[in-house]
Structures are given as C-alpha cells and as structure tokens.
N, C-alpha and C positions, 0 to 999 in steps of 0.2 A: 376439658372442653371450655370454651372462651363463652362471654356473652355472647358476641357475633356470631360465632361459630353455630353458637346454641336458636338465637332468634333464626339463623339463614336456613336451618335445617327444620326448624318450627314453619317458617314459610315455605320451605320444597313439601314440605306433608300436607301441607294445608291446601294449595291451590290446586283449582285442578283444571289438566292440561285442557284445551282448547279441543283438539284433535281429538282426544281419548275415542269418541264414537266413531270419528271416520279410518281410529285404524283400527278399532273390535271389525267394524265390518272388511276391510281390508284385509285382517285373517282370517275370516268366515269367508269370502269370495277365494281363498286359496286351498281353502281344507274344502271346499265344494268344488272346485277345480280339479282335486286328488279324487274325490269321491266319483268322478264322472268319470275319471282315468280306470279304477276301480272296477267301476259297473260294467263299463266296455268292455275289459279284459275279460271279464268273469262271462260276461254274454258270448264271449266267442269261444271260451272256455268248455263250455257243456253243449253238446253232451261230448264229453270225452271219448277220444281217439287215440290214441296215443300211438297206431300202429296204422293211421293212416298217414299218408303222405300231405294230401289235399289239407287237410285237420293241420299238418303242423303249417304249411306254408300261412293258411291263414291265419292263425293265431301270431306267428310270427310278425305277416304284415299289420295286425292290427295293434301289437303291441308298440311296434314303432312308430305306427304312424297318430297313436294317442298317447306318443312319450311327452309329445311337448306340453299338454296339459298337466303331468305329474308335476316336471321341470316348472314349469310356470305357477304352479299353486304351491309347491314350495319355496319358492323366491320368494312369493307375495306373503307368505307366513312369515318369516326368517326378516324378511326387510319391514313387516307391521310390528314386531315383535323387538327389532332393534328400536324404530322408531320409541315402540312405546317402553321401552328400558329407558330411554332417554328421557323420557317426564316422570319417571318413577323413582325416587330415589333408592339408593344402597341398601344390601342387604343388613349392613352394620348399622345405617341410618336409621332401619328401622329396625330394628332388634332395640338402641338406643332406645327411639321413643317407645316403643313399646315398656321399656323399664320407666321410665319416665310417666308414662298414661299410668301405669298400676301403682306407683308408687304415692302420684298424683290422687288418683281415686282413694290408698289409704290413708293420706292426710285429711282427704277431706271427708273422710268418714269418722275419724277422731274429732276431726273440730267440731262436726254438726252433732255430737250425744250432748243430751240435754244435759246444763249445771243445776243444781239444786238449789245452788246459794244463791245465785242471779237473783236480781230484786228486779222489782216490774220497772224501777225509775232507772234501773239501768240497762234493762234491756231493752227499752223504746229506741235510746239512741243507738246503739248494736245494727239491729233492723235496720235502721235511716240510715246509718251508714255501709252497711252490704248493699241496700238497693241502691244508693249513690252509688258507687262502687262500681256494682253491677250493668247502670248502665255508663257510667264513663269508660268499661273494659270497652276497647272494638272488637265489634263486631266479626269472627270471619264469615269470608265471602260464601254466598248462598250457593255457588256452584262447587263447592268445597268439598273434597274427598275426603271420609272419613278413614279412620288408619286400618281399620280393619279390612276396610276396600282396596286401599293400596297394597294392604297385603297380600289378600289375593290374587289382585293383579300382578302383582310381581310372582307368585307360584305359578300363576298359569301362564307367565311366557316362560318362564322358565321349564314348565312342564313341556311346552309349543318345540321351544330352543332341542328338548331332548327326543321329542316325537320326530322333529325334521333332519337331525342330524342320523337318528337309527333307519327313517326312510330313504335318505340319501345315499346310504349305507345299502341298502338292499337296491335301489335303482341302477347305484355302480355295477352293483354285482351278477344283480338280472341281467344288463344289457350286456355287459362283456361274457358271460354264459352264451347269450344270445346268437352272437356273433358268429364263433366255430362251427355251433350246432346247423350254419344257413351252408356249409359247405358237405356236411352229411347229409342235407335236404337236398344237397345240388347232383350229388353224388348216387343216392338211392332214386332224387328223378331219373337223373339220364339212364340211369337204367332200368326203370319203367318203362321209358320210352322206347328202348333200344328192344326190349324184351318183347315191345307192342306193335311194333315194327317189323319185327322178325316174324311173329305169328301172322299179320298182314301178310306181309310178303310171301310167305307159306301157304296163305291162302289165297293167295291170288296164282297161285303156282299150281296150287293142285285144284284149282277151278279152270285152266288151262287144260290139266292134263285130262279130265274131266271131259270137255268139250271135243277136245281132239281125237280122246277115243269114240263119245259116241258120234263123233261124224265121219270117221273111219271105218265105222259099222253101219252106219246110215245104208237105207236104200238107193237107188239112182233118182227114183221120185221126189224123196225127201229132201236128195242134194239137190234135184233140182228147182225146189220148192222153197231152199234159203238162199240161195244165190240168186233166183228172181227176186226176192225181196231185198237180198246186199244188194242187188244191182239196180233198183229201186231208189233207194237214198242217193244213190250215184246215177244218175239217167246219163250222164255226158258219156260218163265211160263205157257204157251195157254195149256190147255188141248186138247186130241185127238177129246172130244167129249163135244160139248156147251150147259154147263149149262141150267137149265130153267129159264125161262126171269127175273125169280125174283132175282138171283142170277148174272144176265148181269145187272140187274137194279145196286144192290149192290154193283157191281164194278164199273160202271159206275161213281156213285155217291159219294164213296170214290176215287177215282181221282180226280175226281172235289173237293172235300174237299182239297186232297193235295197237289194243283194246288194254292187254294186258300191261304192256309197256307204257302205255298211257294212266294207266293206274299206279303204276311201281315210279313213275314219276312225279305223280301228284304225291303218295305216301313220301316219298323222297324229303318234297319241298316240305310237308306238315310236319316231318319229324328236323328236320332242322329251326325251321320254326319253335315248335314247341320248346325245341333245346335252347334257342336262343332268348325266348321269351324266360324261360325257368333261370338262365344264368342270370340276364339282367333283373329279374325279379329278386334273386337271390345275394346277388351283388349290392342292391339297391338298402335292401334289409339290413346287409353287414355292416356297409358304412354306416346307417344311419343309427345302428346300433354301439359301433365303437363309437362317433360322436357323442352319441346321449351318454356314454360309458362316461368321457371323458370330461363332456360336459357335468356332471351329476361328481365327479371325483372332486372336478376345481371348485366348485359350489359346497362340498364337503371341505376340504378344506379351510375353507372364510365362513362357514358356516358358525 
C-alpha cells in the first residue's frame, strides 16, 4: 500500500459522515414501520379461527391492506443502510487498519518501558521533544469516529442488509400463498351463501304452507275477521258487501302468496348482492396481493 493510499484510507476512518444520525433514524423509522405491520397482523390474527369464513376474509383484507407499511419500512432500511455503506469504509479497509491500530499500540508499548541507563540531562530534552511533537501532530476532528465504532456500524448494516433480504423473502412468499388461497374463500362463500339461501327459501315456503293450511281450516268468522282487516289496508278495493267465505279464503290466500313472493324476491336481490360484494372483495385482495408479491420480489432482487 502507497503513502497516498495509506493517508486517504487514514482519512475515510477518521471523519465522520455528516448524515450518520439522520440515517440511524431513517432505519429506526423503517424497522418501526415493519413493527406496526407486525402488530396489525397479529391483532387480527387472535383469536384464531381458522374454520371460519368471516376470520379468514378478514385477516386476508388486513394483511393487504397494511402491506404497504412492510414494503415501505423495508425500502427505508435497505436505502439508510446503502446510504450509510457509503460513508463507511471497506470491509478490507478496516480489517487493514485494525492491524495497523494493534500493531501501532505494540510499538508504542515497547518505546514507553522505562531505560535504566537514561540520565536526567538526557532525558529533559526527550520530554521537550515528545511534547513539541505532540502538539505540532494535528489534531483529528472532534466529530471523528473512532474505529471501533465504525466497526460496528459496518456489522450492523450489514446485520440490517441480511434481516431485510430474509424479510423480503417471506413477504414474496406470504403474499403469493395469499393470493390462491382468496379463490377458496370465494368459493366456500358462495356456498355459504347459496346454502343460506336455500334454507330462506325453504322457509319461506313452509311458512306459506303453514298459513294456507290453517286458513283452510279456519272458521267462516275467522275468515271473516281477516279479510276485514286485508281489506282494511285496501279501503278502495273492499266491496260494500262480503263475499262468501270461499272467496275471503281466496283472498286471503293470494296475499299470502304475494307476501311470499315478495320476500323470495328481496332474498333474491341480498344473495346476489352478497355474492357480488364477496367476489369484488376477494378480487380486490388477489391483485393486491400478487402486486405486493411482485413488488417485494423486484425489491428482493436490488436488494
């Protein structure tokens, strides 16, 4: 190694970077970034379900929708981490000075054992000349890294560099798992729904059959006693004079029909609904989950 070589690598150890504190905090704002992705998960996590429906859609939508927080506090680590590679010198750099500091410190551990033969008339000037010496050396700068600190720093982005690459590694992996698994959620809905449906409908059917038998058995009093009152909410259409009972039955009985229809029509609308609501909810999850997938892969990558 050259003088130059040797002074210029004396001065990368020596100074110290400007930035150093604004990017320590710029990886602590990213590893608290991950941590709040973390806690979310885990909060929607428990209490475990694993054989509910509702359990997985949620946890599904919360995982994607606090992906960008992972994503974004691992940029911010990875990109403070390069930065500070960049003011840090070499790993070779500093293994060098490190032989250098120890080899330094046993020299000057040999010069300073006391001589016995030293006389006093010559060791005054000795003194006078280390402390000349001493203060003609410059000074380094008072903001100056000592090697043992750069050391450090340099292990712990490098610890950083291998924590964010193993996370990136799992984020790929979680969110394209993630993915498949929103068309077996879409799949075990609609048939919840269809299942829920059917039981409605079934009982809206045997609440019909229900009705029309007991007003098939009804008295002629009691028919007459609901079809005053059908014909109550309808004053326009009530005749002056009431029918005979077989003709209260027949009304009776078509209300009840159209009561019913009106009911099998509302279930109608709520269960397409529901299905429509459950595919876009589930669609929404997929992409957003191949994205992060993919996004977390190219980040892995340049990582």
């Amino acid at each position: 190694m050259t003088t130059n070589e040797t002074s210029t690598s004396a001065f990368s150890l020596q100074a110290l970077p400007s930035r150093r504190k604004e990017l320590l905090i710029l990886i602590t704002v990213g590893w608290a970034l991950f941590t709040v992705f973390v806690l979310t998960v885990l909060g929607g996590l428990f209490p475990l379900q694993p054989s509910s429906l509702a359990w997985s859609q949620n946890l599904s939508r919360l995982v994607v929708d606090a992906g960008s927080l992972a994503l974004v506090g691992l940029c911010l680590v990875r990109y403070g981490c390069y930065l500070r590679s960049l003011d840090l010198p070499s790993r070779q750099s500093l293994e060098v000075s490190l032989r250098d500091a120890d080899r330094n410190t046993g020299e000057s551990d040999i010069s300073s054992t006391p001589e016995t033969s030293i006389s006093l008339v010559n060791l005054i000037p000795r003194v006078l000349a280390k402390i000349f010496k001493a203060s003609a050396r410059p000074q380094p700068p008072t903001d100056s890294l000592s090697l043992d600190k750069q050391v450090k720093d340099k292990l712990g982005m490098e610890s950083n560099k291998l924590w964010v690459r193993r996370l990136a590694i799992a984020g790929a992996v979680g969110m394209f798992m993630l993915a498949p698994l929103q068309v077996v959620i879409f799949l075990r809905g609609t048939s919840s729904i269809d299942l829920g449906a059917a039981q409605a409908t079934q009982q809206q059917r045997l609440q019909f059959e229900r009705l029309e038998t007991a007003l098939r058995d009804a008295p002629a009093d009691r028919l007459l006693q609901g079809w005053v009152q059908l014909k109550r909410q309808d004053s326009a259409s009530a005749p002056a004079i009431a029918p005979p009972p077989s003709a209260q039955l027949d009304d009776l009985i078509a209300e009840a029909a159209r009561v019913r229809d009106n009911n099998l029509n509302n279930l109608g609308r709520q269960v397409n609904a529901s299905r429509f609501a459950l595919g876009r909810d589930c669609l929404r999850v997929l992409l957003g989950a191949m994205v992060y997938s993919w996004a977390f892969g190219a980040f892995l990558r340049r990582a």
